[in-house]
C-alpha positions as protocol buffer text, in pm:
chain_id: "A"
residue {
  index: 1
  type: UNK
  ca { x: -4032 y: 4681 z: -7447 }
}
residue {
  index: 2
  type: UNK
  ca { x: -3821 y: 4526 z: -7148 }
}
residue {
  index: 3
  type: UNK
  ca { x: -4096 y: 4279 z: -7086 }
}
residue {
  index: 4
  type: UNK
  ca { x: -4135 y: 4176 z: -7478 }
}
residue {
  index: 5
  type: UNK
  ca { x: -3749 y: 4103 z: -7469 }
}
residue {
  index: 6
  type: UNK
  ca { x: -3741 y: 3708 z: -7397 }
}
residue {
  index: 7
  type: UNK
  ca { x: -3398 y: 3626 z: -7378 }
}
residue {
  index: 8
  type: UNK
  ca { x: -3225 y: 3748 z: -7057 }
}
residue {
  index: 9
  type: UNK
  ca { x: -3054 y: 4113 z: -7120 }
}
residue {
  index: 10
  type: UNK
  ca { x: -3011 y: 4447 z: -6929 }
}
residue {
  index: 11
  type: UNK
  ca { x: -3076 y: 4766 z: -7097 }
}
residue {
  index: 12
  type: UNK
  ca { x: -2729 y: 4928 z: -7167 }
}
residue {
  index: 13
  type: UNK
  ca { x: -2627 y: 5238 z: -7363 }
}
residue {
  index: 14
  type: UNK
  ca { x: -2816 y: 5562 z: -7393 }
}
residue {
  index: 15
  type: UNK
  ca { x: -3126 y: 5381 z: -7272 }
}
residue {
  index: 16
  type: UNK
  ca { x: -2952 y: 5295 z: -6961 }
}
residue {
  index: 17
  type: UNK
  ca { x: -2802 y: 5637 z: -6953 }
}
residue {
  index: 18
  type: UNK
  ca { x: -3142 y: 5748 z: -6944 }
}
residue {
  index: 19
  type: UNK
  ca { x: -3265 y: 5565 z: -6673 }
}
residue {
  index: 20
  type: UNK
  ca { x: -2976 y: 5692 z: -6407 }
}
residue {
  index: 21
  type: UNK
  ca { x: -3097 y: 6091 z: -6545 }
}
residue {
  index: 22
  type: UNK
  ca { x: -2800 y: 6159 z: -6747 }
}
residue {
  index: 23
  type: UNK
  ca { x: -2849 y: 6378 z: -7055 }
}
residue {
  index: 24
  type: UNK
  ca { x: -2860 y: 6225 z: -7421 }
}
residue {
  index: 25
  type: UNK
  ca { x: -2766 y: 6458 z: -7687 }
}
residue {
  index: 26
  type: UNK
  ca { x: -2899 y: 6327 z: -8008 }
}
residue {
  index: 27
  type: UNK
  ca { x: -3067 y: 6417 z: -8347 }
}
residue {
  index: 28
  type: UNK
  ca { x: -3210 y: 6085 z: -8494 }
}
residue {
  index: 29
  type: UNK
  ca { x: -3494 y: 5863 z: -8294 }
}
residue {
  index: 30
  type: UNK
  ca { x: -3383 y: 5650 z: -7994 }
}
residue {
  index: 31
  type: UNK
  ca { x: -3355 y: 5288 z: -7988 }
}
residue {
  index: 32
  type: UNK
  ca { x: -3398 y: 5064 z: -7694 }
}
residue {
  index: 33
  type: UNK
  ca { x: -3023 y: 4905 z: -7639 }
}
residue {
  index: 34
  type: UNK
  ca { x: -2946 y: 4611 z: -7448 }
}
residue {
  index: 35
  type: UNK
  ca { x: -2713 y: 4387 z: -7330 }
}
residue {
  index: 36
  type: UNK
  ca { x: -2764 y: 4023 z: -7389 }
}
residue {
  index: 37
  type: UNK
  ca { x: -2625 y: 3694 z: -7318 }
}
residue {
  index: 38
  type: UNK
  ca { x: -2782 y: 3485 z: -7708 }
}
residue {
  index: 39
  type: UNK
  ca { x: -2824 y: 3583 z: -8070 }
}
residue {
  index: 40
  type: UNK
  ca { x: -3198 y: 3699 z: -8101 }
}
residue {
  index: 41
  type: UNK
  ca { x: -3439 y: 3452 z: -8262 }
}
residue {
  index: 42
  type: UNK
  ca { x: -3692 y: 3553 z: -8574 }
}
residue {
  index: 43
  type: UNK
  ca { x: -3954 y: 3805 z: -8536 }
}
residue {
  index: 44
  type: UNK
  ca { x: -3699 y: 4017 z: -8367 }
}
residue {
  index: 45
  type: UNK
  ca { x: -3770 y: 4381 z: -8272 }
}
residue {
  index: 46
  type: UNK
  ca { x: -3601 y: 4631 z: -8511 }
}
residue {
  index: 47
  type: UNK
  ca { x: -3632 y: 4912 z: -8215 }
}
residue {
  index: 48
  type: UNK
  ca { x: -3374 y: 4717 z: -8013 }
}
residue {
  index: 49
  type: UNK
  ca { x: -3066 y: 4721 z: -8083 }
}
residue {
  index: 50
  type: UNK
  ca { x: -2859 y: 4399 z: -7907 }
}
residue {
  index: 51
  type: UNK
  ca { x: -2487 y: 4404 z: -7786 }
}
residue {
  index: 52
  type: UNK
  ca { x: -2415 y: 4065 z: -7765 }
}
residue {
  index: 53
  type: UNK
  ca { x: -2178 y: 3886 z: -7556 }
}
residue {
  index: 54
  type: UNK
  ca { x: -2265 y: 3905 z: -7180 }
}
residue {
  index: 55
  type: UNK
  ca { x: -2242 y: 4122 z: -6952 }
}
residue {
  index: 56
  type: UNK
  ca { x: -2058 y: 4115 z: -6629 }
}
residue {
  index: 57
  type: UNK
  ca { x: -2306 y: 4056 z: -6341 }
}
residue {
  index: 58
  type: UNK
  ca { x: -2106 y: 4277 z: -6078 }
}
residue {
  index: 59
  type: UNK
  ca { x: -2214 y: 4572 z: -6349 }
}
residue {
  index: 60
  type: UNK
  ca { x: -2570 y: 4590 z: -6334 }
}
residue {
  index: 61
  type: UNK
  ca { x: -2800 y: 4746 z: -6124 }
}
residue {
  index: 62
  type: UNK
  ca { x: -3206 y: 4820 z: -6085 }
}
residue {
  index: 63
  type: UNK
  ca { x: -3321 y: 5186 z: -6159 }
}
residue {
  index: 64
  type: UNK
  ca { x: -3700 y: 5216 z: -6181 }
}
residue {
  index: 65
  type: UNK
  ca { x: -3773 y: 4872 z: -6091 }
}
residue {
  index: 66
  type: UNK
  ca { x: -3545 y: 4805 z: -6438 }
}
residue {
  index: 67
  type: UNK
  ca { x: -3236 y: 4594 z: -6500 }
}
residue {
  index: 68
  type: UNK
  ca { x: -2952 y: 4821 z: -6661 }
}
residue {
  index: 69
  type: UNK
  ca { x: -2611 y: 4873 z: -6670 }
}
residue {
  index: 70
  type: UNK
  ca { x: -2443 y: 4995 z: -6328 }
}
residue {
  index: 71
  type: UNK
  ca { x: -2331 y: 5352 z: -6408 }
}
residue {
  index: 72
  type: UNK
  ca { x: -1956 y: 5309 z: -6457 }
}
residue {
  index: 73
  type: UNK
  ca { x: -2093 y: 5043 z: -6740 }
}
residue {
  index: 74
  type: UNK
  ca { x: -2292 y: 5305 z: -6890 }
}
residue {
  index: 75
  type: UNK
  ca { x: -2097 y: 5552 z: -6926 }
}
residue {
  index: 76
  type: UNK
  ca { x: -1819 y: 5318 z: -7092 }
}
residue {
  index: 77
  type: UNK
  ca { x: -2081 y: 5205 z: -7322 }
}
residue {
  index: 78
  type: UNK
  ca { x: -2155 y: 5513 z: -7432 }
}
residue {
  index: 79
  type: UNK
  ca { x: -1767 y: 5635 z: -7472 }
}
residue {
  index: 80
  type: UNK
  ca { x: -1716 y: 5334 z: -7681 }
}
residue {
  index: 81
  type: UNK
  ca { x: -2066 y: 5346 z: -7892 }
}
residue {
  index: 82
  type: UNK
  ca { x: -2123 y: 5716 z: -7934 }
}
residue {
  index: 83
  type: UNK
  ca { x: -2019 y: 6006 z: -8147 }
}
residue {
  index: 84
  type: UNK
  ca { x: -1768 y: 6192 z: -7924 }
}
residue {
  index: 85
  type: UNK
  ca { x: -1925 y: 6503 z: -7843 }
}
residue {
  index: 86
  type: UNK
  ca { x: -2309 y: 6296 z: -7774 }
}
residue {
  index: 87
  type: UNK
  ca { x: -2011 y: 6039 z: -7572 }
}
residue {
  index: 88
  type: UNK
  ca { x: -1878 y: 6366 z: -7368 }
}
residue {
  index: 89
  type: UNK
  ca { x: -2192 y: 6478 z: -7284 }
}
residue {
  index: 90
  type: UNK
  ca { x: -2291 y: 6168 z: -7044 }
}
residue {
  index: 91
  type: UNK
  ca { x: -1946 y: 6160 z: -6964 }
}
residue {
  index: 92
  type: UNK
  ca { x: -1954 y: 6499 z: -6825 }
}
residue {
  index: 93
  type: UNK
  ca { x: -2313 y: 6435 z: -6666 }
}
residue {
  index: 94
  type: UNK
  ca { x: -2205 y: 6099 z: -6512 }
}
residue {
  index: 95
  type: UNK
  ca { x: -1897 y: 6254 z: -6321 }
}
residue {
  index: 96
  type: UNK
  ca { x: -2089 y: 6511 z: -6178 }
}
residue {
  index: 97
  type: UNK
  ca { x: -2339 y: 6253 z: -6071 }
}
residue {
  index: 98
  type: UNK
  ca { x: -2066 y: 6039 z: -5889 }
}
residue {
  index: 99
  type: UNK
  ca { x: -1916 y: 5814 z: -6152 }
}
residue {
  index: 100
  type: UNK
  ca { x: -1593 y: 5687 z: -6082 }
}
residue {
  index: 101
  type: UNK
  ca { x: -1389 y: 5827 z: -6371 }
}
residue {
  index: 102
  type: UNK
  ca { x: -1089 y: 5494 z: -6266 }
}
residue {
  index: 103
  type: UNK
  ca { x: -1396 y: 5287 z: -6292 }
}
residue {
  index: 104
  type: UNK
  ca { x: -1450 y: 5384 z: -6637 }
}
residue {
  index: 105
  type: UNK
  ca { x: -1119 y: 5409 z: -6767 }
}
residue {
  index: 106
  type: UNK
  ca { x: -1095 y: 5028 z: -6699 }
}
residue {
  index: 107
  type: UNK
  ca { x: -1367 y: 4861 z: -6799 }
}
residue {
  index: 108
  type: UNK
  ca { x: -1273 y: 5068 z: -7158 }
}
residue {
  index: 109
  type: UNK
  ca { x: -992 y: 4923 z: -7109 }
}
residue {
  index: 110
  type: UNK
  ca { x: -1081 y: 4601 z: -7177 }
}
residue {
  index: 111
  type: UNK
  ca { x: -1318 y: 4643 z: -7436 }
}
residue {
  index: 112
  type: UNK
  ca { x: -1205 y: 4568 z: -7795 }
}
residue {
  index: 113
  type: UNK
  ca { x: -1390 y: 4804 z: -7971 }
}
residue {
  index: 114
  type: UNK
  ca { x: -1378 y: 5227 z: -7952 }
}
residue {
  index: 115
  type: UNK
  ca { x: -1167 y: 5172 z: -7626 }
}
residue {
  index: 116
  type: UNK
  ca { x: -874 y: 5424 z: -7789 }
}
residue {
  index: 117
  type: UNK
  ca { x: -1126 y: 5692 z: -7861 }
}
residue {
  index: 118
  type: UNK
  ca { x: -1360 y: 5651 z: -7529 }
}
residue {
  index: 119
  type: UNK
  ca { x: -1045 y: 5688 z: -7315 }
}
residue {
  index: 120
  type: UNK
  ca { x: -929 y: 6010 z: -7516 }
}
residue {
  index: 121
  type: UNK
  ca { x: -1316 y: 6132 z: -7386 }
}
residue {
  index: 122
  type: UNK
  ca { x: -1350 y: 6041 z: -7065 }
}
residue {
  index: 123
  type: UNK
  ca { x: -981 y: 6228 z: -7037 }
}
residue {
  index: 124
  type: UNK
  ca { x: -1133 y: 6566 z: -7097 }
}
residue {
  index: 125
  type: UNK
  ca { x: -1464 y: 6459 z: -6932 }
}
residue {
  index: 126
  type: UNK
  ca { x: -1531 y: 6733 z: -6645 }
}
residue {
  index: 127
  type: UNK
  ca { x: -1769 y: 6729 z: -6394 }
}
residue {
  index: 128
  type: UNK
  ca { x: -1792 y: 7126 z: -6386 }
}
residue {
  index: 129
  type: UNK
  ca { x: -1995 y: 7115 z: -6654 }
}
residue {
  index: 130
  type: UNK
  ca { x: -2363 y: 7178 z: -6578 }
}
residue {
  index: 131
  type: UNK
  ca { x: -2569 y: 7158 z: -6896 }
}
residue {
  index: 132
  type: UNK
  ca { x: -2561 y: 6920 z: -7225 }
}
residue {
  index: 133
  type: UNK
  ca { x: -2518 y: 7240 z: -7400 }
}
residue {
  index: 134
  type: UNK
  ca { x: -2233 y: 7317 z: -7173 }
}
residue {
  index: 135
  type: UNK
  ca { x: -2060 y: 6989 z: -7265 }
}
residue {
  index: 136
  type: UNK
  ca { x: -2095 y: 7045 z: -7653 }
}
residue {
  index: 137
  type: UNK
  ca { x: -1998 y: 7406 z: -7642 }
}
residue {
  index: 138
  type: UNK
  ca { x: -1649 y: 7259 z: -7456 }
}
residue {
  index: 139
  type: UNK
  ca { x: -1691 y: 6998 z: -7777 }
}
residue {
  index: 140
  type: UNK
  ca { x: -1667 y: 7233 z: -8015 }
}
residue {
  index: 141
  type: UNK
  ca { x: -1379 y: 7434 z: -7891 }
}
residue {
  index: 142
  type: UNK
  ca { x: -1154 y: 7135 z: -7764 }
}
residue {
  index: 143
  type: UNK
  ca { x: -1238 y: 6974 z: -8132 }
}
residue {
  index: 144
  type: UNK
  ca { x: -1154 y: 7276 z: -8273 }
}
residue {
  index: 145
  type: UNK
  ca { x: -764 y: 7280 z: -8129 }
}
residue {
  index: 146
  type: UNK
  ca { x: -836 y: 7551 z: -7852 }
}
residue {
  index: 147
  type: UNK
  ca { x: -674 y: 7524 z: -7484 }
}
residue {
  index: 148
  type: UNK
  ca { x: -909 y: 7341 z: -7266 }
}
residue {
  index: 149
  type: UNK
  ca { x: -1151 y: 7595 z: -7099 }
}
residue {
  index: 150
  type: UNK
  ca { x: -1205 y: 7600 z: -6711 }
}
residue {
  index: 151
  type: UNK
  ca { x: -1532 y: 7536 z: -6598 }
}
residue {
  index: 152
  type: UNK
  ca { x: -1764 y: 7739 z: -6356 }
}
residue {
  index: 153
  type: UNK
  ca { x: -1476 y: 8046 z: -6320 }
}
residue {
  index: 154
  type: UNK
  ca { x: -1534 y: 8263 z: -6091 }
}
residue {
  index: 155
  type: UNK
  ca { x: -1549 y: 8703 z: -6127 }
}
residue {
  index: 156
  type: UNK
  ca { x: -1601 y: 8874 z: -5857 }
}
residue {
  index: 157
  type: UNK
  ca { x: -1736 y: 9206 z: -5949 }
}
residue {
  index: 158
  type: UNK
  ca { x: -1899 y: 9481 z: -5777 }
}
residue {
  index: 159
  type: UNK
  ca { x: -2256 y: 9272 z: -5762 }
}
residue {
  index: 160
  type: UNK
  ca { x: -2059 y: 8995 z: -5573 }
}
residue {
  index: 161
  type: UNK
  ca { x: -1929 y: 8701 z: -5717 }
}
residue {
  index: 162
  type: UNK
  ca { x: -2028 y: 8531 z: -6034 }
}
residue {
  index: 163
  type: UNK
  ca { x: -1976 y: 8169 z: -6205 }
}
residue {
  index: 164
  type: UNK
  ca { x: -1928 y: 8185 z: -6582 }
}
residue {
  index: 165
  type: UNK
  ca { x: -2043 y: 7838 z: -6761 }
}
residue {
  index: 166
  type: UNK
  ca { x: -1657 y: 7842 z: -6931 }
}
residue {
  index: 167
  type: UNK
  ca { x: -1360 y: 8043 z: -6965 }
}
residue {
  index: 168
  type: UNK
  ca { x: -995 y: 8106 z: -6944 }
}
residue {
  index: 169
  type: UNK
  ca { x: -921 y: 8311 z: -6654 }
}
residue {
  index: 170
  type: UNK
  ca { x: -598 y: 8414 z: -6739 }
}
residue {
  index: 171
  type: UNK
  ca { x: -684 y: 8572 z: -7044 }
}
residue {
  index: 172
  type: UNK
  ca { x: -1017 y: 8691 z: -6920 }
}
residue {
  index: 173
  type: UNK
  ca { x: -1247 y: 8535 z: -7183 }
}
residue {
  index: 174
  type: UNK
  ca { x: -1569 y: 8394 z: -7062 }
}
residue {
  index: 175
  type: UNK
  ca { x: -1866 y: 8181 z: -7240 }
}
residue {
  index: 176
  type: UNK
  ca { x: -2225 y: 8141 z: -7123 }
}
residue {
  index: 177
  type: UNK
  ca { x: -2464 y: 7882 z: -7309 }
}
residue {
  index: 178
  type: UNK
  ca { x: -2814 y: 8019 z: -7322 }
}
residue {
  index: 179
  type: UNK
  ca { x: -3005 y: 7784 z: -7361 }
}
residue {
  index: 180
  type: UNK
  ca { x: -3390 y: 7850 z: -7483 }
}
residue {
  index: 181
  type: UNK
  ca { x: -3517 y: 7747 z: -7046 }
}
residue {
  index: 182
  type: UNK
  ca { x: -3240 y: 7986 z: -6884 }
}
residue {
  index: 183
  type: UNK
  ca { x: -3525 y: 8261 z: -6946 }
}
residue {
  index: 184
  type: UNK
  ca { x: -3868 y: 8082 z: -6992 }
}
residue {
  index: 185
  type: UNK
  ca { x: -3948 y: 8080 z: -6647 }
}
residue {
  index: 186
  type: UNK
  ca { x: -3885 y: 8372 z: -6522 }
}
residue {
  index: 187
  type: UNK
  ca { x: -3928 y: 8587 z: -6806 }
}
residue {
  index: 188
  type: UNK
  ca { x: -3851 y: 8941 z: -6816 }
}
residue {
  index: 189
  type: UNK
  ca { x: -3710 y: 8961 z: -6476 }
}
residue {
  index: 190
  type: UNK
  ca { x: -3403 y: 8664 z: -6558 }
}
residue {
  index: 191
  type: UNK
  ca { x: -3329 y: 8885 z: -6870 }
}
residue {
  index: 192
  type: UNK
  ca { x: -3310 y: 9200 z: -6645 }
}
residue {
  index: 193
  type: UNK
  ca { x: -3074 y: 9036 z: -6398 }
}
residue {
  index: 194
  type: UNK
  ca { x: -2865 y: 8852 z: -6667 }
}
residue {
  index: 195
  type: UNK
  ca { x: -2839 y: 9173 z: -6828 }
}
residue {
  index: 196
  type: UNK
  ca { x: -2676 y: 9328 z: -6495 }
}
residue {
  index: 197
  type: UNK
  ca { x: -2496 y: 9094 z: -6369 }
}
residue {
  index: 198
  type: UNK
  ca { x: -2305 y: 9070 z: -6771 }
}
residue {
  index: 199
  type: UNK
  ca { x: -2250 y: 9412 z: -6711 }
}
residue {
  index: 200
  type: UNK
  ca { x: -2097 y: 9388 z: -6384 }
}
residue {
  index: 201
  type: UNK
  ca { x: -1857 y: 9110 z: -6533 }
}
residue {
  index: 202
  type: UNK
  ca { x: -1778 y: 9302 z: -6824 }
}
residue {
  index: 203
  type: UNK
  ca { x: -1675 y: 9645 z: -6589 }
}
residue {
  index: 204
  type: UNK
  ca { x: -1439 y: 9333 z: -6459 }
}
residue {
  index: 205
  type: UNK
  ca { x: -1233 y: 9411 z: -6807 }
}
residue {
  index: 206
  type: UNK
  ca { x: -1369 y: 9037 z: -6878 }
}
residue {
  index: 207
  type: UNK
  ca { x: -1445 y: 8948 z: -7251 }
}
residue {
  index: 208
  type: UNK
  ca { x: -1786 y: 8783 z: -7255 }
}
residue {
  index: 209
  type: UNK
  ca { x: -1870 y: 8521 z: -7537 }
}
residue {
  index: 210
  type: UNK
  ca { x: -2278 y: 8409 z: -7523 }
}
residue {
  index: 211
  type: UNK
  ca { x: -2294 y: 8072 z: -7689 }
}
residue {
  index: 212
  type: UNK
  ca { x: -2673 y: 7932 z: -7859 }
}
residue {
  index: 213
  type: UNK
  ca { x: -2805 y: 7607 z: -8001 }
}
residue {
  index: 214
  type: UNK
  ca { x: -2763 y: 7757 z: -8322 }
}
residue {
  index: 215
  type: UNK
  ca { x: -2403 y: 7825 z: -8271 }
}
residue {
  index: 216
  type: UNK
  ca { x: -2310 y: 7420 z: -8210 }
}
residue {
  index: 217
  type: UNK
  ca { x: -2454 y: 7348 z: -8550 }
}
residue {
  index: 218
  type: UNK
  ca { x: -2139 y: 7605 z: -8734 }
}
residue {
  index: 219
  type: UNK
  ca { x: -1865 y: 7466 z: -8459 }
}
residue {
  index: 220
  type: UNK
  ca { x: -1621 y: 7662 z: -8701 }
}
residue {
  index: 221
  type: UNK
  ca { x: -1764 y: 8010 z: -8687 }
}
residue {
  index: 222
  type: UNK
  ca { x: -1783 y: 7922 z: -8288 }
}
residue {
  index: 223
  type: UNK
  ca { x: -1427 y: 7860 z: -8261 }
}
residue {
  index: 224
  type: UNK
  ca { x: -1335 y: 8135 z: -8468 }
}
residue {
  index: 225
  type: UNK
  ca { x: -1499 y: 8408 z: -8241 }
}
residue {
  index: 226
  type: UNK
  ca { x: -1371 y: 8265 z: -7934 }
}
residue {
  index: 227
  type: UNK
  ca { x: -1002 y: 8252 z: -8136 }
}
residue {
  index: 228
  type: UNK
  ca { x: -992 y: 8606 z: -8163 }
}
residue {
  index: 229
  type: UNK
  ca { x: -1066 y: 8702 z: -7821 }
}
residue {
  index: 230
  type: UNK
  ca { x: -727 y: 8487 z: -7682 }
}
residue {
  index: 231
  type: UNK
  ca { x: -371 y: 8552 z: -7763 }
}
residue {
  index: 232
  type: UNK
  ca { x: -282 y: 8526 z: -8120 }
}
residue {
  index: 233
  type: UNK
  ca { x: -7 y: 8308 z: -7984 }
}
residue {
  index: 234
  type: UNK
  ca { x: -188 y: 8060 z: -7872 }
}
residue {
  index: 235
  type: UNK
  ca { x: -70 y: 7701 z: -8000 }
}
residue {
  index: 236
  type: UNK
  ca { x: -367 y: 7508 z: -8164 }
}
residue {
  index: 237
  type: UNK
  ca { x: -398 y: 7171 z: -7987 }
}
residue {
  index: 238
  type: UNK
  ca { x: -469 y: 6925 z: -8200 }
}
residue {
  index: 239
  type: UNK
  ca { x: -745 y: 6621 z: -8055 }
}
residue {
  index: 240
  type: UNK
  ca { x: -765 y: 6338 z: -8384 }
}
residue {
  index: 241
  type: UNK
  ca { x: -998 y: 6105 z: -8148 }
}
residue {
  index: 242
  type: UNK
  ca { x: -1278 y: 6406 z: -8074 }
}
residue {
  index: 243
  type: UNK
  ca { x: -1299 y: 6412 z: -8504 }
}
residue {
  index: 244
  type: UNK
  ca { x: -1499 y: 6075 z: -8524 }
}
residue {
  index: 245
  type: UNK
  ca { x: -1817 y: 6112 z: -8662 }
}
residue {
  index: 246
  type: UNK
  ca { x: -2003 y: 5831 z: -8536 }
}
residue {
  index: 247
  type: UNK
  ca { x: -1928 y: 5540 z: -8270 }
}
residue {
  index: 248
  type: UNK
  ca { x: -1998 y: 5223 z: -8313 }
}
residue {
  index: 249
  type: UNK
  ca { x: -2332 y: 5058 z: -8267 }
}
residue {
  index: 250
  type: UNK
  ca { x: -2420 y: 4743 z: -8124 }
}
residue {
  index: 251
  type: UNK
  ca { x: -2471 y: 4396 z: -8361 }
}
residue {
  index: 252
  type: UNK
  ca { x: -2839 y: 4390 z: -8426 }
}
């Protein structure tokens, strides 16, 4: 695809997000997205999608022996162009990987489009998390008007010390996202072991909350489960900019 493209570009978006190993969460079939300097001539590709409009040349980088967007770039790009909770996801991976959140948070700053919403993101973007399914579980519940969890809190118990995926410490509530790997490999043993060391954190007087694929598609129900375990007092936190259902995509 990169060496069909004619006019000069850099690949951008999730397929530079890609390219640097960060996570895409996504349901429909990905497109190739690039930057480019000129409007597309006939006989154009309807796999790529083109952001048009340059690029600035202090924001690219080679990953695979491929042009793309440097990493900060990226990761604004996808703020800006994705659903929010896809748009936390890379956020979330790209910190951990080394992204410079300031970075970020300017170059969205001058953009002219989804600049509001990607900085309301990349503010609850957190490094801690490990997983894409750790990212949209976080989704759900900060879109859903509960405190912001911590992530990787700690329990020591009488097994030694443990790291929960999410939680609020102070109110002893604790979520693990399972996903369908965590037990693949290892088989019966991980399931033995998981199924002591939840017992250890729950002799802790901890609440434990397991969280699957199939929960992220009913966010509600999620949310509701999770509700009950906290204080009933618990203000709900309203987030308007994590209730977009899709981001903008680039001129074709």
């Amino acid at each position: 695809m990169h060496r069909r493209l004619r006019a000069d570009h850099v690949l951008s978006h999730t397929s530079a997000a890609l390219l640097w190993g960060l996570p895409v969460w996504t349901s429909t079939p990905l497109v190739v997205h690039v930057r480019q300097r000129h409007a597309p001539g006939s006989g154009r590709d309807r796999g790529v999608v083109r952001h048009r409009g340059g690029w600035d040349t202090t924001r690219t980088a080679v990953v695979a022996g491929l042009p793309v967007t440097d990493l900060a770039q990226t990761v604004a790009d996808c703020l800006s162009g994705l659903a929010a909770g896809p748009a936390l996801v890379v956020a979330d991976a790209a910190l951990r990987a080394g992204a410079d959140r300031a970075a970020v948070d300017e170059i969205l700053a001058g953009q002219r489009s989804g600049r509001t919403r990607g900085a309301a993101v990349l503010a609850l973007a957190d490094p801690g998390a490990e997983s894409a399914g750790e990212s949209m579980t976080r989704f759900a519940l900060l879109r859903g008007g509960l405190p912001a969890p911590v992530t990787q809190p700690s329990v020591g118990t009488r097994l030694g010390t443990f790291w929960a995926d999410l939680g609020w410490p102070e109110h002893r509530v604790l979520l693990e996202y399972d996903g369908r790997s965590k037990y693949a490999v290892a088989g019966g043993e991980a399931v033995v072991r998981e199924k002591r060391r939840e017992d250890a954190v729950l002799d802790e007087d901890q609440r434990l909350v397991r969280v699957a694929a199939e929960d992220l598609r009913r966010p509600a129900e999620l949310v509701a489960r999770v509700r009950r375990l906290l204080p009933a007092d618990l203000p709900h936190v309203p987030r308007p900019h994590l209730s977009s259902a899709a981001g903008r995509r680039g001129r074709r």
